[in-house]
C-alpha positions in Angstrom: 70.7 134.2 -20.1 69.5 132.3 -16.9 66.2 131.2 -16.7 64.2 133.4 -14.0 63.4 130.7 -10.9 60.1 130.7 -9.7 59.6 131.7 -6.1 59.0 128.4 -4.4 62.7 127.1 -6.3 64.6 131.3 -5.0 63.7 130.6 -1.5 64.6 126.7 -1.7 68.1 127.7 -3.2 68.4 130.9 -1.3 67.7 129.0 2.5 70.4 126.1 0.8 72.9 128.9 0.5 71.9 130.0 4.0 73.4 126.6 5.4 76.4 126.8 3.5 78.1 128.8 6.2 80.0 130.8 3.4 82.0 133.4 4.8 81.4 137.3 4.1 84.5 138.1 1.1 87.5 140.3 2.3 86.8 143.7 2.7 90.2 144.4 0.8 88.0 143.8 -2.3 90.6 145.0 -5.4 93.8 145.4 -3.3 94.1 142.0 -2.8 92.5 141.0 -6.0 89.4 139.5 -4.7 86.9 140.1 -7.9 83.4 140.7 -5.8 82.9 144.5 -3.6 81.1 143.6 -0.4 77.3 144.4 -1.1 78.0 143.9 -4.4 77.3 140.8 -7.2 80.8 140.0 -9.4 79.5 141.5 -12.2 78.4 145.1 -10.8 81.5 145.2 -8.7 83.5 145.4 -11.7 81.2 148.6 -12.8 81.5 149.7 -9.6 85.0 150.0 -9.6 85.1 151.3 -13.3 82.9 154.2 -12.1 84.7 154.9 -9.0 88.6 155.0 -11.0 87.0 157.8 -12.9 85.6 159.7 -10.1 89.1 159.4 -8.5 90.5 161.2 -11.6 88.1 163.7 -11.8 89.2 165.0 -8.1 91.8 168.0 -8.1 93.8 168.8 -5.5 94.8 172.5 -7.6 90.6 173.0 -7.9 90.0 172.8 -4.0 93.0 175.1 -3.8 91.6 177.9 -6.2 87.9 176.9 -4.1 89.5 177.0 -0.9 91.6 180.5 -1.4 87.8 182.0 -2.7 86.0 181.2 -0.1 88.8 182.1 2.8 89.0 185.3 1.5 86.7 187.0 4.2 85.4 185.9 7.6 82.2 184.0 7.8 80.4 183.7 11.0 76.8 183.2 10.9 74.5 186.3 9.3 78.0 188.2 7.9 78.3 189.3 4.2 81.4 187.2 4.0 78.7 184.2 4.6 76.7 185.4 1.8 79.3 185.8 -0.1 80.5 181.8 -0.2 76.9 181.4 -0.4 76.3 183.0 -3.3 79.8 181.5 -4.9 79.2 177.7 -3.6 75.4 177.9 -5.5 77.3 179.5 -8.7 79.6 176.7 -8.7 77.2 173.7 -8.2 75.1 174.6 -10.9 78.2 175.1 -13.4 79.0 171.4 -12.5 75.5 171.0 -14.0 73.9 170.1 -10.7 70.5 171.7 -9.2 71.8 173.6 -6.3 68.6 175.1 -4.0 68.7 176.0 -0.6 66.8 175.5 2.7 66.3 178.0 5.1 65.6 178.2 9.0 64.9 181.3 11.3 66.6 180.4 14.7 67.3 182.4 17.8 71.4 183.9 17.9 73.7 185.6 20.1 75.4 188.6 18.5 78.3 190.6 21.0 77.9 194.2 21.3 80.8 194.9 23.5 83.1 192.7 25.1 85.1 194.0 28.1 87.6 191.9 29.9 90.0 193.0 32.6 92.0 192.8 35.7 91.3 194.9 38.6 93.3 193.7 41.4 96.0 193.5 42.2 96.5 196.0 39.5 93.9 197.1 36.5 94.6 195.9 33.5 92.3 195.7 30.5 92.6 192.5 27.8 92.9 192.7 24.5 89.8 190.0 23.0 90.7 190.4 19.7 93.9 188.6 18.0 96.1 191.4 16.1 96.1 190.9 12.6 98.7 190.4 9.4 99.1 192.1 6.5 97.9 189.2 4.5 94.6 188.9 6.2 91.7 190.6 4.2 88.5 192.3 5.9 90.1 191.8 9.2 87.7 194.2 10.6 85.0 191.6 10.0 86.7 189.2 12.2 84.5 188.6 15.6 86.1 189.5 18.8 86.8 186.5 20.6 83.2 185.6 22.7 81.6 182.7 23.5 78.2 182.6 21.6 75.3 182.3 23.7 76.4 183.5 26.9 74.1 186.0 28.4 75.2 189.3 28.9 76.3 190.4 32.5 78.8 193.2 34.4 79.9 190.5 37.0 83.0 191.6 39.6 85.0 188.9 41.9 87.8 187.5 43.2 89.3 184.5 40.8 90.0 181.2 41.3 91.7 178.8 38.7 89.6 175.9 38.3 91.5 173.8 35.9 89.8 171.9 33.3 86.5 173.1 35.2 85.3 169.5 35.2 83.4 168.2 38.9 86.6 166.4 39.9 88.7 170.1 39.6 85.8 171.3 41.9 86.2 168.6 44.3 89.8 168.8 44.3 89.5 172.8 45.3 86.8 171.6 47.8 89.5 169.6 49.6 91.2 172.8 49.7 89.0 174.5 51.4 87.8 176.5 48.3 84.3 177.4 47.6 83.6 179.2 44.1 80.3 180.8 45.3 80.3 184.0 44.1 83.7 184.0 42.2 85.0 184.4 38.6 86.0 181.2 37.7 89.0 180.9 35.2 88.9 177.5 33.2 91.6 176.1 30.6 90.4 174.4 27.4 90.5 170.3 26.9 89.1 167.0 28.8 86.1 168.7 27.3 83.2 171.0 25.4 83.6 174.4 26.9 79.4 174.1 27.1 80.1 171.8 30.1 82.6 174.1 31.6 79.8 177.0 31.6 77.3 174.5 33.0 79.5 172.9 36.0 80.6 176.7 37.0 77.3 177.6 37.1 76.0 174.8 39.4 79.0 175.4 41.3 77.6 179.1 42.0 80.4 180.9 40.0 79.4 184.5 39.1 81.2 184.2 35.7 83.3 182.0 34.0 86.7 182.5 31.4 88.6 180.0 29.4 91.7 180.4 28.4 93.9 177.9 25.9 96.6 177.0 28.0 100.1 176.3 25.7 100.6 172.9 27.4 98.0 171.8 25.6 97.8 174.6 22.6 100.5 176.5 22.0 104.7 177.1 22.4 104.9 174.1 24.5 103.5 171.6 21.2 105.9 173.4 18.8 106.6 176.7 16.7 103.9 179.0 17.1 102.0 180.9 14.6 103.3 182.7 11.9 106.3 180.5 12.4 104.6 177.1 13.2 100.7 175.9 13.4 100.8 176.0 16.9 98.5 178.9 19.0 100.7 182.1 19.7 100.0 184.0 23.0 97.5 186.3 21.1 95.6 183.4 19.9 91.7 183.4 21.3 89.7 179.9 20.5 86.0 181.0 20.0 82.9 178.8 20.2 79.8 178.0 21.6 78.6 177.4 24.9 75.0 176.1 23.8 74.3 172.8 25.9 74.6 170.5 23.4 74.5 168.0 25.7 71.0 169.1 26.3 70.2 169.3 22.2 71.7 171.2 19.5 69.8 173.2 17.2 68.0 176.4 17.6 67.5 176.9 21.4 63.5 177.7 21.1 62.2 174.9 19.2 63.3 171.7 20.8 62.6 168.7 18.5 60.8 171.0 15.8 62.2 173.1 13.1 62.5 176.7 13.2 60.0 177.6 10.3 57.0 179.3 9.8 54.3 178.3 12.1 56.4 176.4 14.8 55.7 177.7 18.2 58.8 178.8 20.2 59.9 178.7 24.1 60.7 182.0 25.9 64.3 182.1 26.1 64.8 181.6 30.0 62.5 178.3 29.0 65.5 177.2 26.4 66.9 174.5 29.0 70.5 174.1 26.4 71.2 178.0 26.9 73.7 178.7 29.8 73.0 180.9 32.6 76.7 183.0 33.7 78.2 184.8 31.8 81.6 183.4 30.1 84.1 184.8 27.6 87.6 183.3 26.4 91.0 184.4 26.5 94.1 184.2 25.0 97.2 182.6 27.1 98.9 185.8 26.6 96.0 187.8 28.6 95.3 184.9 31.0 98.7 185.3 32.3 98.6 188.0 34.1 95.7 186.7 35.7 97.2 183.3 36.6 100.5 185.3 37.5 99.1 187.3 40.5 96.8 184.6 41.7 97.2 183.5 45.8 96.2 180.9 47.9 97.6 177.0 47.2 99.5 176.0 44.9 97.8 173.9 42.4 97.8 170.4 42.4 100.2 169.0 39.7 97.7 167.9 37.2 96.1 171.2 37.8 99.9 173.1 36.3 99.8 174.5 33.0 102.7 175.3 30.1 103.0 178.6 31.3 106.3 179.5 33.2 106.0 179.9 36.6 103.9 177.9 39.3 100.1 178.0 39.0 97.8 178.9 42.2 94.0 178.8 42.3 93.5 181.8 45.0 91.0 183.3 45.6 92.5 186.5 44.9 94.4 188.7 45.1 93.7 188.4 41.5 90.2 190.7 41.2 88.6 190.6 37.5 85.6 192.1 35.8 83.6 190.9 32.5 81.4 193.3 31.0 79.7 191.4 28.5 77.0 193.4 26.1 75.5 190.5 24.0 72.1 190.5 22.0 70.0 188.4 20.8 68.0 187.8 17.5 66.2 185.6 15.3 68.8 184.9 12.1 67.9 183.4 8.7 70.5 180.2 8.3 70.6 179.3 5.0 71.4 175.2 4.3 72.8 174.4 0.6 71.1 171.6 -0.8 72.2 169.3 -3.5 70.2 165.9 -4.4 71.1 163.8 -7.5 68.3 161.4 -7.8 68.3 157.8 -7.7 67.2 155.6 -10.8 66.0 152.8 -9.4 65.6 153.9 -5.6 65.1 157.7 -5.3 64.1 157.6 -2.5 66.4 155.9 -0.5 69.0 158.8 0.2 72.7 158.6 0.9 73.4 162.2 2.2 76.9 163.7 2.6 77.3 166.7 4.2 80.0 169.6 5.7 78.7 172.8 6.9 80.5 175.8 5.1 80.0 179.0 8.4 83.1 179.4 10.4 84.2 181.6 13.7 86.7 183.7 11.2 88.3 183.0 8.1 87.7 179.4 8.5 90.0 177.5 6.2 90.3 174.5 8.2 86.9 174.7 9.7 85.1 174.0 7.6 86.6 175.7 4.3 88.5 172.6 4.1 85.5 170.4 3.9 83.0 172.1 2.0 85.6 172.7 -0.4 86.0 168.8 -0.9 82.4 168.0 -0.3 82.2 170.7 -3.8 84.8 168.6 -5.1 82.8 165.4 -4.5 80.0 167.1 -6.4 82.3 167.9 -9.5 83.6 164.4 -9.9 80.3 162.6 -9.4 78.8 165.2 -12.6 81.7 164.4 -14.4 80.3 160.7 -14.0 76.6 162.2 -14.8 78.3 163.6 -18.2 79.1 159.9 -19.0 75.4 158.5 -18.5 76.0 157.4 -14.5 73.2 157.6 -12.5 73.3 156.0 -8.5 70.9 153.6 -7.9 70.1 155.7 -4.7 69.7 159.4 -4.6 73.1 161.2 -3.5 72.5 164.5 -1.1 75.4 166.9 -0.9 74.4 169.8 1.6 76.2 172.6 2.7 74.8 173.2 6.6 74.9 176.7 7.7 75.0 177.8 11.7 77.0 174.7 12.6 79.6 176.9 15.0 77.0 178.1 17.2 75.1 174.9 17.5 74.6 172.5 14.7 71.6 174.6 14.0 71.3 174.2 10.3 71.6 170.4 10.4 69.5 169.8 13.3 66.6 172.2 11.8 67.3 169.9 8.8 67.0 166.7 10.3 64.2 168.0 12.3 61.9 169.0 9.6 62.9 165.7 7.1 62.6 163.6 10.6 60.0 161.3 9.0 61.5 161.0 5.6 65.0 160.2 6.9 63.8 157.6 9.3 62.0 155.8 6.5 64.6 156.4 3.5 67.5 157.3 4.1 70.7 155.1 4.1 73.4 156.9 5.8 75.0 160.2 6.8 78.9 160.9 5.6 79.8 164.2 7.2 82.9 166.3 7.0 84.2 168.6 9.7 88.2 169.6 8.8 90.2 167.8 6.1 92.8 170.6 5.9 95.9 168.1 7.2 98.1 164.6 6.1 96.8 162.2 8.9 93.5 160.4 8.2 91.2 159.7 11.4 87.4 158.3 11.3 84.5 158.0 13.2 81.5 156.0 12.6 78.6 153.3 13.8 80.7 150.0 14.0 78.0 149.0 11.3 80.5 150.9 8.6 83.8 150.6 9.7 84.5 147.9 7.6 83.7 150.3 4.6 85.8 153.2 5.8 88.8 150.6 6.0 88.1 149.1 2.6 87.6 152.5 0.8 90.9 153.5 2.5 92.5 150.9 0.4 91.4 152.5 -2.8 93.3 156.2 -2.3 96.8 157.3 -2.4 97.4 158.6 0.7 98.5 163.0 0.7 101.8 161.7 1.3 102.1 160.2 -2.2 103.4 157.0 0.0 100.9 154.4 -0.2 97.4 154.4 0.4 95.7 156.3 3.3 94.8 152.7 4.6 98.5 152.3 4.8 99.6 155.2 6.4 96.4 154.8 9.1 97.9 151.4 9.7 101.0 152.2 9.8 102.0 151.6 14.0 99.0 149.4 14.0 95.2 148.2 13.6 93.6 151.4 12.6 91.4 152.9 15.1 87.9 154.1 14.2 86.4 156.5 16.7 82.2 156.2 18.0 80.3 159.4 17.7 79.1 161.8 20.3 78.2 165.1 19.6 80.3 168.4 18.4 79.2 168.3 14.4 76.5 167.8 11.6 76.0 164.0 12.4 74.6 164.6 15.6 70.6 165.3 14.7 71.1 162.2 11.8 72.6 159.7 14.4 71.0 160.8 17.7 68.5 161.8 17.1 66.8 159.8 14.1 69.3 156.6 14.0 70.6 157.0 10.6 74.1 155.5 10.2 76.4 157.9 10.3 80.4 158.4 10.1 82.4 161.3 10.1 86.3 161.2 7.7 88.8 163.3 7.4 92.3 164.7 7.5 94.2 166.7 10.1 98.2 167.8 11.1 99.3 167.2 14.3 97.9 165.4 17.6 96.4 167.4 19.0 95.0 169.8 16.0 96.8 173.1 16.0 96.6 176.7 17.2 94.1 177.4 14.3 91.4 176.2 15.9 88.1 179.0 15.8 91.0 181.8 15.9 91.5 184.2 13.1 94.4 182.5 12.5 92.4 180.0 11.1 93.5 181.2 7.0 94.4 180.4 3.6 98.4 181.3 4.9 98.1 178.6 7.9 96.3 175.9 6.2 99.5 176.5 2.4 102.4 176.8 4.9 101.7 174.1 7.8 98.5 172.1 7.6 97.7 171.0 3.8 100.5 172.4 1.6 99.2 171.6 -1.8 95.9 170.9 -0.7 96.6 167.1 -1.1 94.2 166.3 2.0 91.4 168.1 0.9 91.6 165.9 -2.1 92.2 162.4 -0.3 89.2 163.5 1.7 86.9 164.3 -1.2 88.2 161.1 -2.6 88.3 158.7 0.7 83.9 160.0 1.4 82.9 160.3 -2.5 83.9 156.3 -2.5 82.0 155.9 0.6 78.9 157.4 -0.7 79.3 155.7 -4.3 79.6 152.3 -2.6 76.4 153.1 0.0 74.3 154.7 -3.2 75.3 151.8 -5.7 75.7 148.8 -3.6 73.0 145.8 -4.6 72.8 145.9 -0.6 74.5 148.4 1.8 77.3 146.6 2.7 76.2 147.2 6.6 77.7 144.8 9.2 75.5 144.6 12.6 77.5 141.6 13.8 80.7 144.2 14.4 77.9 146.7 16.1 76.8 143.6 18.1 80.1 142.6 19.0 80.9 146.3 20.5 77.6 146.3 22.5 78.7 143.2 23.9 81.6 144.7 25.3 80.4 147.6 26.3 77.7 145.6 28.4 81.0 143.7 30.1 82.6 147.2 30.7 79.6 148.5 32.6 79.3 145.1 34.6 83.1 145.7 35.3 81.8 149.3 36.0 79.6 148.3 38.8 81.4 145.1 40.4 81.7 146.2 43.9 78.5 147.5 44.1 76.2 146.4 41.5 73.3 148.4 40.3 71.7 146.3 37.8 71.7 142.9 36.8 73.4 143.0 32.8 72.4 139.1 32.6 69.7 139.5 30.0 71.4 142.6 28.0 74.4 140.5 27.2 72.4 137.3 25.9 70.0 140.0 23.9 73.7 141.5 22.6 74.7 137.9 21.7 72.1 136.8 20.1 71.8 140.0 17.8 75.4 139.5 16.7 74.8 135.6 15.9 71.7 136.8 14.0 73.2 139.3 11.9 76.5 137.1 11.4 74.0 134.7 9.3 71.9 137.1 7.6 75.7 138.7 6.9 76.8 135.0 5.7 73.0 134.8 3.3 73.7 138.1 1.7 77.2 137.0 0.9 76.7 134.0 -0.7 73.0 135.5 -2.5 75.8 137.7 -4.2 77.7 134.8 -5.0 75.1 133.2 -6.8 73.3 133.3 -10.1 70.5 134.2 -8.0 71.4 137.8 -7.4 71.2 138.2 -11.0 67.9 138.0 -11.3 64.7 140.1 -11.5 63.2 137.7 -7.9 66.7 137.7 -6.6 67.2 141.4 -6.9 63.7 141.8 -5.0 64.8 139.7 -1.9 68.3 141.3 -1.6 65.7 144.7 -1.6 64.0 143.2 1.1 67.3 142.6 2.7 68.3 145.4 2.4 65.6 147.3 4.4 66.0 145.0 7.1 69.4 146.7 7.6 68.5 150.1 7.0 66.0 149.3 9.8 68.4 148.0 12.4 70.0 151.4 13.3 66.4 152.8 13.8 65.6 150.0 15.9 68.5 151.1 18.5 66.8 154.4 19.1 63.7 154.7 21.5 61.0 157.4 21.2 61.4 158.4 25.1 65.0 159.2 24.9 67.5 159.4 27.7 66.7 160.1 30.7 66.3 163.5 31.4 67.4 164.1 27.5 64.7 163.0 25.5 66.1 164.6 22.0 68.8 161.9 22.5 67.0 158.9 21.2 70.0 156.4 20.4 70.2 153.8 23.1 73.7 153.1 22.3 75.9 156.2 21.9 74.8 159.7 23.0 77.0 162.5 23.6 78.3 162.3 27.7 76.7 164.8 30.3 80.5 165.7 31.2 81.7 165.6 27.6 80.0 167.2 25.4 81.9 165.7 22.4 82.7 162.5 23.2 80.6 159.5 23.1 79.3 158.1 25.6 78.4 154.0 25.2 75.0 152.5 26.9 74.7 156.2 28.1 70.9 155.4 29.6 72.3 152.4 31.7 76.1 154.2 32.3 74.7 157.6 34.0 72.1 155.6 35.8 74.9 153.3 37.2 77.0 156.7 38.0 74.0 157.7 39.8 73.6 154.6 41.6 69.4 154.8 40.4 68.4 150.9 40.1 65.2 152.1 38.6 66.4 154.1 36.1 68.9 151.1 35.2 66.7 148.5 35.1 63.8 150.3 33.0 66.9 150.8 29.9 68.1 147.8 30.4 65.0 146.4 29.3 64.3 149.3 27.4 67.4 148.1 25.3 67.0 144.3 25.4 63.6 144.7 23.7 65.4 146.9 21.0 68.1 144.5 20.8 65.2 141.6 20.6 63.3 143.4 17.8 66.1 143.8 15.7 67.5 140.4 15.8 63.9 139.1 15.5 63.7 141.5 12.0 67.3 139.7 11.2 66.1 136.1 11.9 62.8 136.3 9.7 65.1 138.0 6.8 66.5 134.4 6.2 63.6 132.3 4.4 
């Protein structure tokens, strides 16, 4: 046994290894027989890997099959028996795994249709079907939702329609050089460039009367490949769902901004809700907006603004005439999270929480059958672990959120009532939003994209070629996506600045016709997407790793100098941006930016060779890599500001936030890159320094780590 140092002789031998400029080990760890994890000492990385080879085995592709089938059986939107059914079978199966499954429930403010009516009434009438027929396969088909958009207000609106495209500000435009005004009109949008939410909110500043959105084929349909029942693409019947909640605004139930929906909290007057849209807007399927595109007059449509469907598209006005009819109501609904926590032994409180939400538009086998079904399959191999006398050194959250399709409103309400406890404790956010498919993809916080890549390395890719780090890499250096908005990690990233990534598996590029349809089933996902149900269990092997390595690791094997090193090129694509006519002065961002990456790079270079040494083996060492490894946990928080965005002050992260025109996608510097769009120096120049003080207190925190 080695003799415990005192303290004076730790921080003499620790600031020694400091200098030594010893590089951080390959991130490759066992696949390239390197003997030490990253965040690990030698001698825990072999017990590391011990534990995760048996949580590998314990995952069964035939299990999430015989899960998967159970809870596809009936359609689960928010509120429906089929929901309570999956409820009720999810907490039955958690506790037979021999894990305490509770639950934590919300009241939140819903849409529910009444009646949706949808037709043409010039140049001829004709009324739309809004409901996909069904197949004989297909159980309680009756309890499938007509196709609506939830949270559109009701309305009987009448006009003359004009195709706006994508519906993005740049469609408008274009129509404006046309001569074009929407004023007044039905406005008829196809799917893509981005979240239907921002269709809904453009048409309305644009003065529309109503808006419909249609999935075109180019994009969706017989123009990708074989439709379904022949193919996974969308068939002309095919009506894609969803919610048109401003997201971009905040998620979570509309009426209590920033507070959870329980007992006690006060609530805003709906026409006060400033994420709920104001027109109403309903989608269609290709087959029904045909008709409708068919008869239209006026230009012809720019070429960008043509479609898969055959014959040439025109954007009127008229003579196409439509009506929607739209009878929707409005509730408060119990939402009902699933919570699982297997506590920590020597850190309980420090919480690594992975997450899927288990509510879907129909049957939902894809989304998000698929991943709730491997997030239960995560739980089953890590109590198969428990049985062996495993514990994590940090606590391990598995939580089913409920009311994700209409708004992330489980999560959020979540995140929202825990805000305190996360910011202080917890470690990181794994979510899982569709895993039903062969091709891996990830998102994250640069901070863990090193992990995904090195956990990637450790799983046999659904192919049964390889690894999935191989098949990712395949036709080059895999790609890891940044995170915007559109799922469960929204509230933890955005909103509270807990590191966050979201994993998983799809089939095809763009995913298929499936998408929020009723055709969204147990026959889709066996014949095209996941025969065999191979991705569900690369995905519930690929994020139980992840969450075994952030739970067990003797420090989270976090790197801030990759995060640095994307800020800093962000903050040379915004001065690139703005180089004919500047609007801020980036100067003192970028030297914040470098000097945060040159910090972290030697705290980075201190940890690793701490690990190296007999030091980390120790009752002081394994105090001071504690300590070091709060001052990572901390640096995430440090990127978030109390004020928010601009105009969006739920959005606290200063460095990714969903866009104002996207929706989904991530937006980078999105304080300083909507105030340069908006030419507002002020604005710029109070987040840029808003920002460099974050950056300065985080590589200040990094810099005193070191003794």
């Amino acid at each position: 046994m080695i003799a415990r140092p005192n303290r004076a002789r730790l921080v003499t031998l620790v600031a020694g290894l400091a200098l030594a400029s010893v590089a951080l080990p390959s991130s490759s760890s066992a696949a390239e027989g390197t003997t030490r994890l990253p965040g690990f000492t030698e001698e825990r990385s072999a017990q590391q890997l011990d534990a995760e080879k048996r949580f590998k085995r314990a995952i069964s592709a035939r299990r999430a099959g015989r899960i998967s089938r159970t809870l596809s059986r009936r359609p689960k939107l928010i509120g429906s028996p089929g929901l309570a059914d999956d409820l009720a079978f999810s907490l039955q199966q958690l506790s037979s795994y021999g894990l305490a499954a509770g639950t934590a429930p919300y009241e939140v403010y819903i849409s529910r249709p009444e009646s949706i009516d949808v037709s043409m009434t010039a140049p001829y009438f004709r009324q739309a079907q809004v409901k996909e027929p069904s197949y004989p396969w297909q159980e309680f088909f009756d309890e499938v939702v007509v196709g609506y958009n939830a949270y559109s207000p009701s309305g009987d609106v009448s006009g003359q329609v004009v195709y706006v495209n994508y519906g993005l500000p740049d469609d408008y435009e274009a129509l404006a050089e046309l001569g074009i005004d929407v004023q007044g009109k039905i406005v008829l949008a196809r799917y893509g460039q981005s979240f239907r939410g921002v269709k809904a909110r453009v048409a309305e500043q644009h003065g529309a009367r109503g808006l419909i959105i249609y999935s075109d084929p180019e994009e969706d349909g017989f123009v990708q490949g074989p439709v379904y029942p022949d193919g996974q693409w969308r068939n002309a019947e095919g009506i894609q769902r969803g919610s048109i909640q401003y997201l971009f605004e905040y998620p979570g139930d509309p009426l209590t901004p920033g507070l959870p929906s329980i007992p006690g909290t006060p609530r805003l007057a709906p026409a006060d809700a400033e994420n709920l849209p104001r027109i109403p807007t309903t989608p269609l399927s290709y087959g029904e907006a045909e008709p409708l595109l068919r008869e239209l007059g006026g230009p012809r449509a720019h070429e960008d603004f043509q479609g898969g469907l055959p014959f040439t598209y025109h954007v009127g006005p008229g003579p196409t005439e439509a009506r929607l009819n739209l009878d929707i109501a409005y509730q408060q609904q119990q939402v009902n999270d699933i919570v699982v926590e297997i506590p920590g032994a020597k850190y309980p409180d420090q919480k690594v929480v992975v997450g899927a939400h288990y509510d879907a538009w129909t049957y939902g086998t894809d989304d998000n059958t698929s991943a709730w079904t491997a997030v239960m399959e995560i739980g089953r191999g890590l109590s198969r672990l428990l049985d062996r006398g495993w514990r994590p050194d940090r606590t391990i959250v598995l939580v089913g959120w409920d009311g994700e399709e209409y708004g992330l409103l489980g999560s959020t309400e979540y995140v929202e009532q825990y805000r305190d406890a996360l910011r202080r404790d917890a470690v990181a956010y794994l979510n899982m939003d569709g895993v039903g498919g062969r091709e891996f993809g990830a998102s994250s916080v640069p901070s863990l994209d090193a992990l995904i890549e090195d956990v990637t390395k450790q799983v046999r890719d659904p192919s049964g070629e390889g690894t999935v780090f191989d098949a990712w890499s395949a036709e080059g250096p895999p790609e890891v996506s940044r995170l915007g908005s559109g799922s469960d990690y929204t509230g933890f990233l955005d909103h509270v600045g807990v590191p966050s990534l979201d994993t998983g598996f799809q089939t095809g590029e763009p995913p298929g016709g499936e998408y929020h349809s009723s055709y969204d089933d147990t026959y889709m996902m066996e014949h095209f997407l996941d025969p065999g149900y191979r991705g569900h269990a690369a995905a519930a092997r690929v994020t139980g790793l992840l969450a075994l390595r952030l739970a067990d690791a003797d420090v989270p094997p976090f790197l801030y100098s990759a995060y640095a090193d994307e800020v800093e090129k962000y903050v040379a694509d915004l001065n690139e941006a703005q180089a004919q006519s500047p609007i801020v002065d980036l100067g003192p961002l970028a030297s914040q930016a470098s000097a945060w990456r040159e910090a972290a790079a030697a705290l980075e270079a201190h940890i690793a060779a701490l690990l190296d040494s007999d030091v980390a083996n120790t009752r002081a060492g394994r105090r001071l890599l504690r300590r070091l490894g709060a001052v990572l946990r901390r640096q995430e928080r440090l990127l978030t500001a109390a004020r928010g965005l601009p105009g969006r002050p739920w959005f606290k992260h200063q460095v990714y936030a969903p866009g104002r025109l996207t929706g989904y996608a991530a937006v980078f510097l999105p304080a300083l890159d909507e105030a340069i769009e908006d030419g507002d120096p002020v604005v710029a120049e109070q987040y840029r320094d808003l920002l460099v003080r974050r950056l300065a207190r985080a590589t200040e925190e990094l810099e005193q780590a070191i003794p």
